[in-house]
mmCIF file as Biopython writes it, N, C-alpha, C and O atoms, coordinates in Angstrom:
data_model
#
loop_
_atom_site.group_PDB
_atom_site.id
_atom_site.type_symbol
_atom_site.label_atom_id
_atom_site.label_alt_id
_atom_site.label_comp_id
_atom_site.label_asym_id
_atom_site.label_entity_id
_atom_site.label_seq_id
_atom_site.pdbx_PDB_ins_code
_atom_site.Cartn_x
_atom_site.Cartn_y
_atom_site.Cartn_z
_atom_site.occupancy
_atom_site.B_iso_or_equiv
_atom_site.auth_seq_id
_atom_site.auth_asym_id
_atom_site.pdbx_PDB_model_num
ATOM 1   N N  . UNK A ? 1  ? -4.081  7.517   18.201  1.0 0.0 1  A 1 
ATOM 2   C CA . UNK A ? 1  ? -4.384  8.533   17.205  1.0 0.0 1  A 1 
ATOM 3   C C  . UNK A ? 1  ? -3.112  9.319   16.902  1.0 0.0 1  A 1 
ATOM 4   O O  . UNK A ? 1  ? -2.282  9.486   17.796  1.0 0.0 1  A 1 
ATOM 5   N N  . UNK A ? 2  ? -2.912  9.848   15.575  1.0 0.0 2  A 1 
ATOM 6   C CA . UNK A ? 2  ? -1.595  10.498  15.104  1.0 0.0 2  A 1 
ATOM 7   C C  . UNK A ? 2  ? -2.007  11.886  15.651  1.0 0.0 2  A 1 
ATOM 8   O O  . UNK A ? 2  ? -3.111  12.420  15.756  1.0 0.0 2  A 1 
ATOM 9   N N  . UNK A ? 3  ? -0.601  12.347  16.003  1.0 0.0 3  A 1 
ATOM 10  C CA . UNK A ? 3  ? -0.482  13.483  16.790  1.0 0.0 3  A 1 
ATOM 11  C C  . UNK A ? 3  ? -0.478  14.762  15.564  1.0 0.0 3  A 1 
ATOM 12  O O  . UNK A ? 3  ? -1.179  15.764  15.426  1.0 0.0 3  A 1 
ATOM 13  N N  . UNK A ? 4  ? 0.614   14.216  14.809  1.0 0.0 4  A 1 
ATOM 14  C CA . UNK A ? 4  ? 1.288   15.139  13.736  1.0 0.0 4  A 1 
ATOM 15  C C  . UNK A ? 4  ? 1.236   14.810  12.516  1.0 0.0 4  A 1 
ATOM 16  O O  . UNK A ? 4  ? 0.664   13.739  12.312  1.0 0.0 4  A 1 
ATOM 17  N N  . UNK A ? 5  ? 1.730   15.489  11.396  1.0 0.0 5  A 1 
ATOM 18  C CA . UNK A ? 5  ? 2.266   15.001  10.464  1.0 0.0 5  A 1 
ATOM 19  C C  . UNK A ? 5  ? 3.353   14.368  10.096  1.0 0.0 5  A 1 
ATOM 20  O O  . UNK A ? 5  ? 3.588   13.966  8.957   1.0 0.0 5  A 1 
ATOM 21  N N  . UNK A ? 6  ? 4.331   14.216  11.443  1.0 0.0 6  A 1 
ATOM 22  C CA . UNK A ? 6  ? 5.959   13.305  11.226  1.0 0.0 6  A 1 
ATOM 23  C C  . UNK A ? 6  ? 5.241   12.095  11.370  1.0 0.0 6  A 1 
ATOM 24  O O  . UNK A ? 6  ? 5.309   11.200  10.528  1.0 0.0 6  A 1 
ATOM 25  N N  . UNK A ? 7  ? 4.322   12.001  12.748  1.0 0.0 7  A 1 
ATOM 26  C CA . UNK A ? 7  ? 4.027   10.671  13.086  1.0 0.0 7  A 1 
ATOM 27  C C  . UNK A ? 7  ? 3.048   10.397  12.374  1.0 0.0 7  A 1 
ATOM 28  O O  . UNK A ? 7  ? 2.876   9.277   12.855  1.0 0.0 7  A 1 
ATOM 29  N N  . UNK A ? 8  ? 1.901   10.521  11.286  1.0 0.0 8  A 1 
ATOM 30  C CA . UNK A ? 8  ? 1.427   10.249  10.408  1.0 0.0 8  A 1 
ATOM 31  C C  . UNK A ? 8  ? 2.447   9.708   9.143   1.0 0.0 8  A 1 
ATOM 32  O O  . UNK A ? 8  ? 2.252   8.614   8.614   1.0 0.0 8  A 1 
ATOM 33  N N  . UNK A ? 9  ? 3.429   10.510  8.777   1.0 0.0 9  A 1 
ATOM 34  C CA . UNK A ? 9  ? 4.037   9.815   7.532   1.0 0.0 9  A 1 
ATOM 35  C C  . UNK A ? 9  ? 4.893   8.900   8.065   1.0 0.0 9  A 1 
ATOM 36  O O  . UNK A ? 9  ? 5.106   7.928   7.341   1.0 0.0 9  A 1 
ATOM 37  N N  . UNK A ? 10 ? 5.603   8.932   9.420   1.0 0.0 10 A 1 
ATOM 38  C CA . UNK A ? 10 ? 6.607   7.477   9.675   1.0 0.0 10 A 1 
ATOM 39  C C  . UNK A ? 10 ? 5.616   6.300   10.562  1.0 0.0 10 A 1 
ATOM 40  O O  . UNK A ? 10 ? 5.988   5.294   11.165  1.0 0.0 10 A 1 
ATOM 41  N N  . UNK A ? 11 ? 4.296   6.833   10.385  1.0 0.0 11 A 1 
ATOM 42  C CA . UNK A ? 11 ? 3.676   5.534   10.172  1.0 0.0 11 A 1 
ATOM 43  C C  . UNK A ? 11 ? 3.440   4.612   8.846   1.0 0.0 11 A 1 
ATOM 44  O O  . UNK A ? 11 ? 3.568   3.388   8.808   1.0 0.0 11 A 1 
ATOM 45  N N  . UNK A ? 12 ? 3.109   5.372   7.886   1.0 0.0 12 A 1 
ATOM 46  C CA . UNK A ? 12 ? 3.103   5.289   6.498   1.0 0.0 12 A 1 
ATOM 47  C C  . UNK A ? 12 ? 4.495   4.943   6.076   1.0 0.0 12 A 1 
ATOM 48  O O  . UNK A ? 12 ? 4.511   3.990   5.297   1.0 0.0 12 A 1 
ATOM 49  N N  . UNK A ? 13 ? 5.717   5.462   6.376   1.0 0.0 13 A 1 
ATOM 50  C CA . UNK A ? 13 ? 6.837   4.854   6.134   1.0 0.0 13 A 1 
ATOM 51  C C  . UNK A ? 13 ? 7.698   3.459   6.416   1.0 0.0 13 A 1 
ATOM 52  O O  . UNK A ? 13 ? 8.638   2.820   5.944   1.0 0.0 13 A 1 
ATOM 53  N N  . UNK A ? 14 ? 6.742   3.423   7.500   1.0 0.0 14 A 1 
ATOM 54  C CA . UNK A ? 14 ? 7.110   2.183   8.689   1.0 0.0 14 A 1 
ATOM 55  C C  . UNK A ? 14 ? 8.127   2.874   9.149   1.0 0.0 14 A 1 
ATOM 56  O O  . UNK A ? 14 ? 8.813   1.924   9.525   1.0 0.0 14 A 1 
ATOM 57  N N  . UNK A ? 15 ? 8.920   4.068   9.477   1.0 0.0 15 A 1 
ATOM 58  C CA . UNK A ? 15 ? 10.389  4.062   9.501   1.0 0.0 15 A 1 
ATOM 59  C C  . UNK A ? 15 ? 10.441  5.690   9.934   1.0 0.0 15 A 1 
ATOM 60  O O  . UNK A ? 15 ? 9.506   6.485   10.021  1.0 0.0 15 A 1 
ATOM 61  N N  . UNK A ? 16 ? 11.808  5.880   10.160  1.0 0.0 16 A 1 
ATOM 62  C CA . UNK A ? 16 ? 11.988  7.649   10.422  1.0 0.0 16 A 1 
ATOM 63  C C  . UNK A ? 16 ? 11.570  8.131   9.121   1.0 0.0 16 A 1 
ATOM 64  O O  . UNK A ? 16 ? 11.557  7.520   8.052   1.0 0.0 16 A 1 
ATOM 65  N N  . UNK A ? 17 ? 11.187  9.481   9.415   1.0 0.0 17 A 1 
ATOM 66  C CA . UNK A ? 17 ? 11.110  10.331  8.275   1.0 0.0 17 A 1 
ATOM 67  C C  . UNK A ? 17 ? 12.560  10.547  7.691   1.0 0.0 17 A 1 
ATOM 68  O O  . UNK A ? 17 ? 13.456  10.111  8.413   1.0 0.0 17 A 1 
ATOM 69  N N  . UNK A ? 18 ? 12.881  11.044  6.707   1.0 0.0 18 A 1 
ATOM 70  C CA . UNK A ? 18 ? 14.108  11.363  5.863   1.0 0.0 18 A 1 
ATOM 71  C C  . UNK A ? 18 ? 14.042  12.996  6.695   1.0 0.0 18 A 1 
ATOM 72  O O  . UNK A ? 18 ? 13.071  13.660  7.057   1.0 0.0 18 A 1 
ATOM 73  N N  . UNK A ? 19 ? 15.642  13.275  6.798   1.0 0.0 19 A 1 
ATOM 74  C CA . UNK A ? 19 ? 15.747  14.509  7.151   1.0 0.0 19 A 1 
ATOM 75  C C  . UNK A ? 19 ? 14.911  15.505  6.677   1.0 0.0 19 A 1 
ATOM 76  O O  . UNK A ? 19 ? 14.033  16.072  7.326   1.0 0.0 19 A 1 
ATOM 77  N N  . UNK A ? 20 ? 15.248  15.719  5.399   1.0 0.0 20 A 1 
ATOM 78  C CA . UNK A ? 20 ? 14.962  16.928  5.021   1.0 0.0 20 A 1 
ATOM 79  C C  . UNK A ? 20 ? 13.328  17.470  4.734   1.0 0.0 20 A 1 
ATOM 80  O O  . UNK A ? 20 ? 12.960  18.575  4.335   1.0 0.0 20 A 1 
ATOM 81  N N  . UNK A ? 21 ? 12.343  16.017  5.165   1.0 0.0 21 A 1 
ATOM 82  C CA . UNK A ? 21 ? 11.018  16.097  4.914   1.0 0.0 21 A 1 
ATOM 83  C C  . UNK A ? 21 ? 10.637  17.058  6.302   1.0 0.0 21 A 1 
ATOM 84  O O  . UNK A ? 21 ? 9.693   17.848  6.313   1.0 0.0 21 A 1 
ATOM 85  N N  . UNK A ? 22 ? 11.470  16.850  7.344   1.0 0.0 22 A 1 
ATOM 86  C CA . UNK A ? 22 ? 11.257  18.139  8.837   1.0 0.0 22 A 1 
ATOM 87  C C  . UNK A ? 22 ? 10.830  19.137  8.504   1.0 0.0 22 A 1 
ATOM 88  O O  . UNK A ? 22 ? 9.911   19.710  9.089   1.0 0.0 22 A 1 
ATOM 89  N N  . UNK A ? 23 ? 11.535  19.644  7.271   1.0 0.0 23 A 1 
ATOM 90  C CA . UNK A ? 23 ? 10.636  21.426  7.114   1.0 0.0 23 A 1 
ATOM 91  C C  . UNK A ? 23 ? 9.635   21.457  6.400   1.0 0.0 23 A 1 
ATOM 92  O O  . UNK A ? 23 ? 9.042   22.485  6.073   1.0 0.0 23 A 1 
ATOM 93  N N  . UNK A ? 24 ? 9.385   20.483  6.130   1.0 0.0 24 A 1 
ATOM 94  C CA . UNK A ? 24 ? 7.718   20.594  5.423   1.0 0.0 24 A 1 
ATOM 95  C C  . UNK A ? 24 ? 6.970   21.220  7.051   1.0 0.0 24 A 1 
ATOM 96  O O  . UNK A ? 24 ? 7.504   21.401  8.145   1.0 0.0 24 A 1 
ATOM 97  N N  . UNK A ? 25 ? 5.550   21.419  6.588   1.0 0.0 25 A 1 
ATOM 98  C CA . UNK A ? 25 ? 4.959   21.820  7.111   1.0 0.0 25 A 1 
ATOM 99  C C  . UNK A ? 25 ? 3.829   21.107  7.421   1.0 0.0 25 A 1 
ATOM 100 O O  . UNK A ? 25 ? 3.267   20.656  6.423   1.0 0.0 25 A 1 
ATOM 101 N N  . UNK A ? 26 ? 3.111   20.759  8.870   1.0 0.0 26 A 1 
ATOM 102 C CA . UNK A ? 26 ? 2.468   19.723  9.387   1.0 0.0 26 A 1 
ATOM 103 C C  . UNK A ? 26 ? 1.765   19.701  8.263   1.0 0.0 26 A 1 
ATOM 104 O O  . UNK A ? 26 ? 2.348   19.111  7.353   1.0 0.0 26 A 1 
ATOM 105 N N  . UNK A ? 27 ? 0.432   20.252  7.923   1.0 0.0 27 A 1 
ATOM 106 C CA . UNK A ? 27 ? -0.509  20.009  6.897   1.0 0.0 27 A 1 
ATOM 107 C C  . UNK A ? 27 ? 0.235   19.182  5.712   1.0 0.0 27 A 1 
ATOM 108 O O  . UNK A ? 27 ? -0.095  18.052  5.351   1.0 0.0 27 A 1 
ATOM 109 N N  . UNK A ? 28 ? 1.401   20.025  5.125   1.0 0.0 28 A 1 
ATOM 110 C CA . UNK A ? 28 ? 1.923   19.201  4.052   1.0 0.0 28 A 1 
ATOM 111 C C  . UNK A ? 28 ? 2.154   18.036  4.408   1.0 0.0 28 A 1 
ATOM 112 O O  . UNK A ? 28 ? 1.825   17.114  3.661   1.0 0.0 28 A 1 
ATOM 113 N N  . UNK A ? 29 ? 2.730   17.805  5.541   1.0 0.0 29 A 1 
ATOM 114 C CA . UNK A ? 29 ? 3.430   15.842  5.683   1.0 0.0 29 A 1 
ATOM 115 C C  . UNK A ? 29 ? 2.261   15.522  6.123   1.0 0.0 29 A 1 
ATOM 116 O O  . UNK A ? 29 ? 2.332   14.293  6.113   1.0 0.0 29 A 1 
ATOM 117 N N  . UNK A ? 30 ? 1.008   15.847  6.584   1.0 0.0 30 A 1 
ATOM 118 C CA . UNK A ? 30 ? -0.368  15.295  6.628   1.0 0.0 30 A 1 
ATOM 119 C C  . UNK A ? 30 ? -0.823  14.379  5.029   1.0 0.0 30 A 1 
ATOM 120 O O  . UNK A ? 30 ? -1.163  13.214  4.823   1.0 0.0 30 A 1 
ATOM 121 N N  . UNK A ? 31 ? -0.574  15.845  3.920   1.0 0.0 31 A 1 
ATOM 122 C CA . UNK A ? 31 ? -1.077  15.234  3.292   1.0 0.0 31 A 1 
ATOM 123 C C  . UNK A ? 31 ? -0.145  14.222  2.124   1.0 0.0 31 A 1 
ATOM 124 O O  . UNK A ? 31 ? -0.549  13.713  1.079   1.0 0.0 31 A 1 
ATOM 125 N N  . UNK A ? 32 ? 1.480   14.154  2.867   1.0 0.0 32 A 1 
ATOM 126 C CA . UNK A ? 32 ? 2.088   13.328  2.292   1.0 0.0 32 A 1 
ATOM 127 C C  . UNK A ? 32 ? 1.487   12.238  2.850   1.0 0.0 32 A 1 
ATOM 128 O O  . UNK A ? 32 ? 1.098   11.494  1.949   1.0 0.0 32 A 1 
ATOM 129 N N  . UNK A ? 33 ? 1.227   11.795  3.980   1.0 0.0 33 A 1 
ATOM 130 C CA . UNK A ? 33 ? 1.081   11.006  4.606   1.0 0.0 33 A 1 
ATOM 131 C C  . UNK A ? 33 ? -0.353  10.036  3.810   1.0 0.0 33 A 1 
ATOM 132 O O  . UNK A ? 33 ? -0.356  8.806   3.773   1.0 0.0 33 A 1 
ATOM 133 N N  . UNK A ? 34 ? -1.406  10.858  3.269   1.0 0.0 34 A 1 
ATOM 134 C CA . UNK A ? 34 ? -2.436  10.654  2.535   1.0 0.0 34 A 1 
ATOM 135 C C  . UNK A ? 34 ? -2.386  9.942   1.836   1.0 0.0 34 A 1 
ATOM 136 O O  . UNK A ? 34 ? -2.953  8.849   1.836   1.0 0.0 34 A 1 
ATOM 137 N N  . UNK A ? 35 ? -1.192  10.709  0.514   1.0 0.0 35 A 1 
ATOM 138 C CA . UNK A ? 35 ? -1.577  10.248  -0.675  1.0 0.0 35 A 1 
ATOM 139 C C  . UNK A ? 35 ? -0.454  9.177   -0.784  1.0 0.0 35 A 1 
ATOM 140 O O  . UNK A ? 35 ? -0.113  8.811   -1.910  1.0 0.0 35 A 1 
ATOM 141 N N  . UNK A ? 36 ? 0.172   8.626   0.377   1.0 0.0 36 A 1 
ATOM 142 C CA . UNK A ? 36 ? 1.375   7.567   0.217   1.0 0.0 36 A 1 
ATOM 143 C C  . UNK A ? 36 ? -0.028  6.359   0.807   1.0 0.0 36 A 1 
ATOM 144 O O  . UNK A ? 36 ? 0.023   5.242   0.291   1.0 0.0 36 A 1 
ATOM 145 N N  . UNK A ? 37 ? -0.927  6.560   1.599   1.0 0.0 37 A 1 
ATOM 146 C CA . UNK A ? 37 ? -2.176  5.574   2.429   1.0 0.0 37 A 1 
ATOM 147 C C  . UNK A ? 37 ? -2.854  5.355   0.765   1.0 0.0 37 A 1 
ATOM 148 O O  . UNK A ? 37 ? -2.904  4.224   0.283   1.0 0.0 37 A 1 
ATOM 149 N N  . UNK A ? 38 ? -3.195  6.193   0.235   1.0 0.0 38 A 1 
ATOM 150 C CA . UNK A ? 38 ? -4.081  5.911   -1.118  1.0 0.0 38 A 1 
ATOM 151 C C  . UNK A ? 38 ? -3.382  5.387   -2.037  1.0 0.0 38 A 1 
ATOM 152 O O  . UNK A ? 38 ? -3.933  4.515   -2.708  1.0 0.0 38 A 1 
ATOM 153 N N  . UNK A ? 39 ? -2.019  5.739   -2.336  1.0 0.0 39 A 1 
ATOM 154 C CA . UNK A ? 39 ? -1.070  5.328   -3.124  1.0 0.0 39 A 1 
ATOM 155 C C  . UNK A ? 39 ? -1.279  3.352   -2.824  1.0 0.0 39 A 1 
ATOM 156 O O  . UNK A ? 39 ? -1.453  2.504   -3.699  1.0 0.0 39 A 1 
ATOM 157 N N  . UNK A ? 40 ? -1.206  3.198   -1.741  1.0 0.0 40 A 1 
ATOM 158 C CA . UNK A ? 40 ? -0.553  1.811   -0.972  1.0 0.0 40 A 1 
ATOM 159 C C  . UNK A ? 40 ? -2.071  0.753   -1.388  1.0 0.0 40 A 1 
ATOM 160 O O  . UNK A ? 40 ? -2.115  -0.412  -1.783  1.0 0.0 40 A 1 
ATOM 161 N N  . UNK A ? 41 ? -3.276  1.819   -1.074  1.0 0.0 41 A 1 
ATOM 162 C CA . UNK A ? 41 ? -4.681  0.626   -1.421  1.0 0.0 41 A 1 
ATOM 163 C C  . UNK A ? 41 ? -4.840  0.588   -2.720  1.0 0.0 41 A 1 
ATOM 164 O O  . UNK A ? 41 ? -5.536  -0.279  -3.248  1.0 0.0 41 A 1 
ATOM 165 N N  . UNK A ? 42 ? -3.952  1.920   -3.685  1.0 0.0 42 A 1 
ATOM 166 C CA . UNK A ? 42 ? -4.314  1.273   -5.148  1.0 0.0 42 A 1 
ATOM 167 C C  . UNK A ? 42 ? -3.681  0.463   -5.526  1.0 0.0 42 A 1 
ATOM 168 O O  . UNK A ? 42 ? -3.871  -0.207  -6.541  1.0 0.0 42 A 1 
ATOM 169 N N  . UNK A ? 43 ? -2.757  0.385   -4.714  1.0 0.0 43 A 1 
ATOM 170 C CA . UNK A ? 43 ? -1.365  -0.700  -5.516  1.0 0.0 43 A 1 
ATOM 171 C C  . UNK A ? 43 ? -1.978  -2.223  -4.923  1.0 0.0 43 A 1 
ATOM 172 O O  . UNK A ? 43 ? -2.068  -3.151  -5.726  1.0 0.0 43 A 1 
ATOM 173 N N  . UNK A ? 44 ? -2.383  -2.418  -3.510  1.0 0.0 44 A 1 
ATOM 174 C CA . UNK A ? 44 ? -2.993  -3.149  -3.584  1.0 0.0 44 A 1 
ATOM 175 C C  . UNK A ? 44 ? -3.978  -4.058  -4.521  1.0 0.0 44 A 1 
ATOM 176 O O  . UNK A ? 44 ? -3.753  -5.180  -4.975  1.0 0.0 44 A 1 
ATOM 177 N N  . UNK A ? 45 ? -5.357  -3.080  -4.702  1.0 0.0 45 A 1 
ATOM 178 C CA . UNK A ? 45 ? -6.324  -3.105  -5.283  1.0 0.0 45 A 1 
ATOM 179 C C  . UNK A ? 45 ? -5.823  -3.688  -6.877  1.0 0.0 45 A 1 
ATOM 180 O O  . UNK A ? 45 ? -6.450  -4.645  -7.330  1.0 0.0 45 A 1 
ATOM 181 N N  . UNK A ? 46 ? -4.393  -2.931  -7.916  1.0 0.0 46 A 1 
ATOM 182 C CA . UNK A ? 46 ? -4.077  -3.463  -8.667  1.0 0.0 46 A 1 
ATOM 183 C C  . UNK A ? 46 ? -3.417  -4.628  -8.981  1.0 0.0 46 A 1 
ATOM 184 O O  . UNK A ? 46 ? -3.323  -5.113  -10.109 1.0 0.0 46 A 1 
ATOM 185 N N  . UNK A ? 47 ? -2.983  -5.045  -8.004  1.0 0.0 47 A 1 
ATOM 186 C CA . UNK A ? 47 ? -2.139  -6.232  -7.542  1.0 0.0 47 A 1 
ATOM 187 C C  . UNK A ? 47 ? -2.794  -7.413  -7.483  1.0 0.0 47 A 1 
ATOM 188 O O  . UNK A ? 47 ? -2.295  -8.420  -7.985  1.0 0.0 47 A 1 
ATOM 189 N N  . UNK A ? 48 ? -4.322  -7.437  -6.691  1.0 0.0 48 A 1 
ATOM 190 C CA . UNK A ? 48 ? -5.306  -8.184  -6.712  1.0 0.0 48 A 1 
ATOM 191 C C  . UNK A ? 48 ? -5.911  -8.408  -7.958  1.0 0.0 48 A 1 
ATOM 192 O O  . UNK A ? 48 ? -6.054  -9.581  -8.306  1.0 0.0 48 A 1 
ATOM 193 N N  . UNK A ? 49 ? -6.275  -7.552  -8.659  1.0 0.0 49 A 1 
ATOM 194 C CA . UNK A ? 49 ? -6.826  -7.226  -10.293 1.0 0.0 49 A 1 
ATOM 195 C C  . UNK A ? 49 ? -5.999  -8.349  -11.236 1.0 0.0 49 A 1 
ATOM 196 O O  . UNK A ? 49 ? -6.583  -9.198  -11.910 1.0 0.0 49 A 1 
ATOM 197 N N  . UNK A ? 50 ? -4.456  -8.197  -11.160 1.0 0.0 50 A 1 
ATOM 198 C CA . UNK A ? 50 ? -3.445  -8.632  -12.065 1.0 0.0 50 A 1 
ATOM 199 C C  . UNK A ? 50 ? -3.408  -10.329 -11.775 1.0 0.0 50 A 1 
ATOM 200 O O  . UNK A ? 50 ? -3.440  -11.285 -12.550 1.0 0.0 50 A 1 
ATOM 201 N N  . UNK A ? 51 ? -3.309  -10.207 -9.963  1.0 0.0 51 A 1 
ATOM 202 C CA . UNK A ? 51 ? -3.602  -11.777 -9.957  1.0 0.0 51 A 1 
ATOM 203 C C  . UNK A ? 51 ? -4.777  -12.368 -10.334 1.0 0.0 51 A 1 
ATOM 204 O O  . UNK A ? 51 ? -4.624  -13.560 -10.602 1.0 0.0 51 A 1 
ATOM 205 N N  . UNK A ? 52 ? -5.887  -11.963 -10.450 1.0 0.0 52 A 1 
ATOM 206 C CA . UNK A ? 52 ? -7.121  -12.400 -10.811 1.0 0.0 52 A 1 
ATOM 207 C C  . UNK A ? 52 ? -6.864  -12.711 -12.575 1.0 0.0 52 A 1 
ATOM 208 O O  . UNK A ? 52 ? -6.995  -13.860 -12.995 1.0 0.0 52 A 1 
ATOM 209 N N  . UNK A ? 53 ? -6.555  -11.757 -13.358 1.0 0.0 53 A 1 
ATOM 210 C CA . UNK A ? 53 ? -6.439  -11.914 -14.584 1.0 0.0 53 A 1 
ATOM 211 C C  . UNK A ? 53 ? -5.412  -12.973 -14.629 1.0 0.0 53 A 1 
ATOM 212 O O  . UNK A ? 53 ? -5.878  -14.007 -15.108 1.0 0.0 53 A 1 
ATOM 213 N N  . UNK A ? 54 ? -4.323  -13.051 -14.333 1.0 0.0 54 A 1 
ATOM 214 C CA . UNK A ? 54 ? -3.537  -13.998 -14.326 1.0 0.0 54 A 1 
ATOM 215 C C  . UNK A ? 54 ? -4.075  -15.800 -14.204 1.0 0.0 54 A 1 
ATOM 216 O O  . UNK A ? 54 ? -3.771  -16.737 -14.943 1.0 0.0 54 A 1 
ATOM 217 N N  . UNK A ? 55 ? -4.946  -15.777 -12.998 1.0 0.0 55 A 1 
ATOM 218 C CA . UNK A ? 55 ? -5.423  -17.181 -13.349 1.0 0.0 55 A 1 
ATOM 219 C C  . UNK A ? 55 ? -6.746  -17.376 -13.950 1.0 0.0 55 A 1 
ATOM 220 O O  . UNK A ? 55 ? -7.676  -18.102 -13.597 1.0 0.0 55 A 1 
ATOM 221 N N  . UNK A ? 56 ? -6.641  -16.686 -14.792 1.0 0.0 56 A 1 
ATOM 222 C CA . UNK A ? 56 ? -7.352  -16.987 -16.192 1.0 0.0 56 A 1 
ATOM 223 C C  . UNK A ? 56 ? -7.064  -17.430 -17.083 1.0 0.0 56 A 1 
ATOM 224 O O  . UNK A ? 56 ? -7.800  -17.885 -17.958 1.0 0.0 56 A 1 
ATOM 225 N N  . UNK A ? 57 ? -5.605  -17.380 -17.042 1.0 0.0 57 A 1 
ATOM 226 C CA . UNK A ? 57 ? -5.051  -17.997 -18.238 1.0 0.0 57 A 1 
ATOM 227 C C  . UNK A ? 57 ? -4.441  -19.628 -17.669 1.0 0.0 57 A 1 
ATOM 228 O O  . UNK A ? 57 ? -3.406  -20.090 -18.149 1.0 0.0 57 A 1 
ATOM 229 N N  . UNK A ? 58 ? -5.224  -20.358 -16.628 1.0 0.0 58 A 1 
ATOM 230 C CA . UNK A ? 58 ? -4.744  -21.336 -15.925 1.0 0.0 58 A 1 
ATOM 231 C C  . UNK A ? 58 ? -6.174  -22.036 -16.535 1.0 0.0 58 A 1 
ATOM 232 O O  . UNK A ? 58 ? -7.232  -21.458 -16.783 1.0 0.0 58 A 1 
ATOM 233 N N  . UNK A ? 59 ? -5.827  -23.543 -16.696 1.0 0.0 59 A 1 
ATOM 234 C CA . UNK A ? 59 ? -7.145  -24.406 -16.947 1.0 0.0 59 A 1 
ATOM 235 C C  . UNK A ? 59 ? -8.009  -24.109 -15.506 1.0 0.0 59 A 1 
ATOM 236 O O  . UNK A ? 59 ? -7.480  -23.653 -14.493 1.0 0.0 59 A 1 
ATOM 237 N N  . UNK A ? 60 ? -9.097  -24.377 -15.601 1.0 0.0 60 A 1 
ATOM 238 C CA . UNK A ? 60 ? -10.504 -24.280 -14.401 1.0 0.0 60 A 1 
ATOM 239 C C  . UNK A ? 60 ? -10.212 -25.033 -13.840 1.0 0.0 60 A 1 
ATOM 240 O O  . UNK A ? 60 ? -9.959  -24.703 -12.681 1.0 0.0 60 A 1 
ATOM 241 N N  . UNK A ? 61 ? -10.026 -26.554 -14.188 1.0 0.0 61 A 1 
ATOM 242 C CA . UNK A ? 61 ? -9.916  -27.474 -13.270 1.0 0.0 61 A 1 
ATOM 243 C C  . UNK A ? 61 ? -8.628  -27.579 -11.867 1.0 0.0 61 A 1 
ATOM 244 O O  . UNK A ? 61 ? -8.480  -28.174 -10.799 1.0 0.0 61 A 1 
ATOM 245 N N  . UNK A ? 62 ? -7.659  -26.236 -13.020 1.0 0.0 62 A 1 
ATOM 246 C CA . UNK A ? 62 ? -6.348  -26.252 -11.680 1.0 0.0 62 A 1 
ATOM 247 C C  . UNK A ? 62 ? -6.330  -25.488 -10.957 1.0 0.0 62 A 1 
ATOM 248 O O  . UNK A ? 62 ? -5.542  -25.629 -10.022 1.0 0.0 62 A 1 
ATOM 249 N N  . UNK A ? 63 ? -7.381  -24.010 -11.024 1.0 0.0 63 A 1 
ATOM 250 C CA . UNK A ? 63 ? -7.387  -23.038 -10.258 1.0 0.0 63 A 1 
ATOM 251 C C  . UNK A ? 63 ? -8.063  -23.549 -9.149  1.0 0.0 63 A 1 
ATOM 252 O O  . UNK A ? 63 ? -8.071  -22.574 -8.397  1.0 0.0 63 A 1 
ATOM 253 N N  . UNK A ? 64 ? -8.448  -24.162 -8.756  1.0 0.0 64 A 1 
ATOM 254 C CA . UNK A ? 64 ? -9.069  -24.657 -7.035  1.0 0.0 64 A 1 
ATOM 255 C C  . UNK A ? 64 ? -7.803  -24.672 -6.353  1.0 0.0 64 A 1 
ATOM 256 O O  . UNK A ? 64 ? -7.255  -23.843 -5.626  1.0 0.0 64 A 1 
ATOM 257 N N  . UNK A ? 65 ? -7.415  -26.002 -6.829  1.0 0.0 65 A 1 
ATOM 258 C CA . UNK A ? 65 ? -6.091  -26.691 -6.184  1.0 0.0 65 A 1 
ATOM 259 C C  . UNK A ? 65 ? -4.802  -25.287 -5.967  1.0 0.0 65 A 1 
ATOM 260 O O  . UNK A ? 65 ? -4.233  -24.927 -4.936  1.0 0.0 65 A 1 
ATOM 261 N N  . UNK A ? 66 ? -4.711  -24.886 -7.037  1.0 0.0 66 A 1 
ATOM 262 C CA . UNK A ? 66 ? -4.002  -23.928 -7.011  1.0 0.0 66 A 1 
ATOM 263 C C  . UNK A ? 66 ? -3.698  -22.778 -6.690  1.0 0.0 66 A 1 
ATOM 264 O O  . UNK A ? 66 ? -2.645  -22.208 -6.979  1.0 0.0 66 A 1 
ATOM 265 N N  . UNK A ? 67 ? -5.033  -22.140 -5.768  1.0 0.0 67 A 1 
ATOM 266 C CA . UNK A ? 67 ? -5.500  -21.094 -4.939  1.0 0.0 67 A 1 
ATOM 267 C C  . UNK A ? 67 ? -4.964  -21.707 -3.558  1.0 0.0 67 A 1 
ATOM 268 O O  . UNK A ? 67 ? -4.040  -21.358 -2.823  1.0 0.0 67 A 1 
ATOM 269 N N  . UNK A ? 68 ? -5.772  -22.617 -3.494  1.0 0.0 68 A 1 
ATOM 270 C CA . UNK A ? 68 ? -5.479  -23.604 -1.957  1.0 0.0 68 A 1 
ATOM 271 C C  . UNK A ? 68 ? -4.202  -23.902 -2.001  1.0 0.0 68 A 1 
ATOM 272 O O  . UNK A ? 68 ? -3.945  -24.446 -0.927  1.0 0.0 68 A 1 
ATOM 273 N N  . UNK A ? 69 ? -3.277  -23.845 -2.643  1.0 0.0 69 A 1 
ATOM 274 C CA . UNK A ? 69 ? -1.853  -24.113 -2.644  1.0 0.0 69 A 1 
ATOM 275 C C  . UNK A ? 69 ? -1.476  -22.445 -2.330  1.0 0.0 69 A 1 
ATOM 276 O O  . UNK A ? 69 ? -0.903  -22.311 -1.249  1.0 0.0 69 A 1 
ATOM 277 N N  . UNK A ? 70 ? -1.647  -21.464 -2.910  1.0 0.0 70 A 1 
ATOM 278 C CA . UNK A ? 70 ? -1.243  -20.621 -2.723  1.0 0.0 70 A 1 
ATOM 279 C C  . UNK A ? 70 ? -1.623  -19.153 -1.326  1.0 0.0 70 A 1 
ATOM 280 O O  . UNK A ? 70 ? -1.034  -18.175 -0.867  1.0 0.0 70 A 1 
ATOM 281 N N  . UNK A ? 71 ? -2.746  -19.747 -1.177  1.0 0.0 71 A 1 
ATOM 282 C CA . UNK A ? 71 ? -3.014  -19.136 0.182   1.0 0.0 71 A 1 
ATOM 283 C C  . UNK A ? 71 ? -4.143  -18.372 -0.224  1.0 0.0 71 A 1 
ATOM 284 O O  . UNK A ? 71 ? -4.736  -17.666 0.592   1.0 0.0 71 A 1 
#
């Protein structure tokens, strides 16, 4: 379980925090930490969307093969 708000956002960062994010204030890098987690499932979520539309514009018969090729 996250202790803080450093270790909440350099989980979210994968990485150290940047210096100067230290003087934020726990709550604040809490809720940096948030909206970088929500940020990350919409980009997901749109990413999935775009590939979906994308093989639509592929004949039917190649999207099987071509899923199974792609993972």
């Amino acid at each position: 379980m996250v202790r803080n708000g450093i270790e909440a956002l350099e989980a979210q960062l994968r990485g150290p925090v940047p210096g100067a994010l230290h003087d934020l204030a726990d709550d604040d890098l809490k809720d940096l930490a948030d909206a970088i987690r929500a940020a990350r499932h919409r980009q997901a979520a749109e990413l999935e969307a775009a590939g979906e539309q994308a093989f639509r514009h592929i004949p039917r018969l190649l999207r099987v093969p071509l899923r199974k090729a792609l993972g």
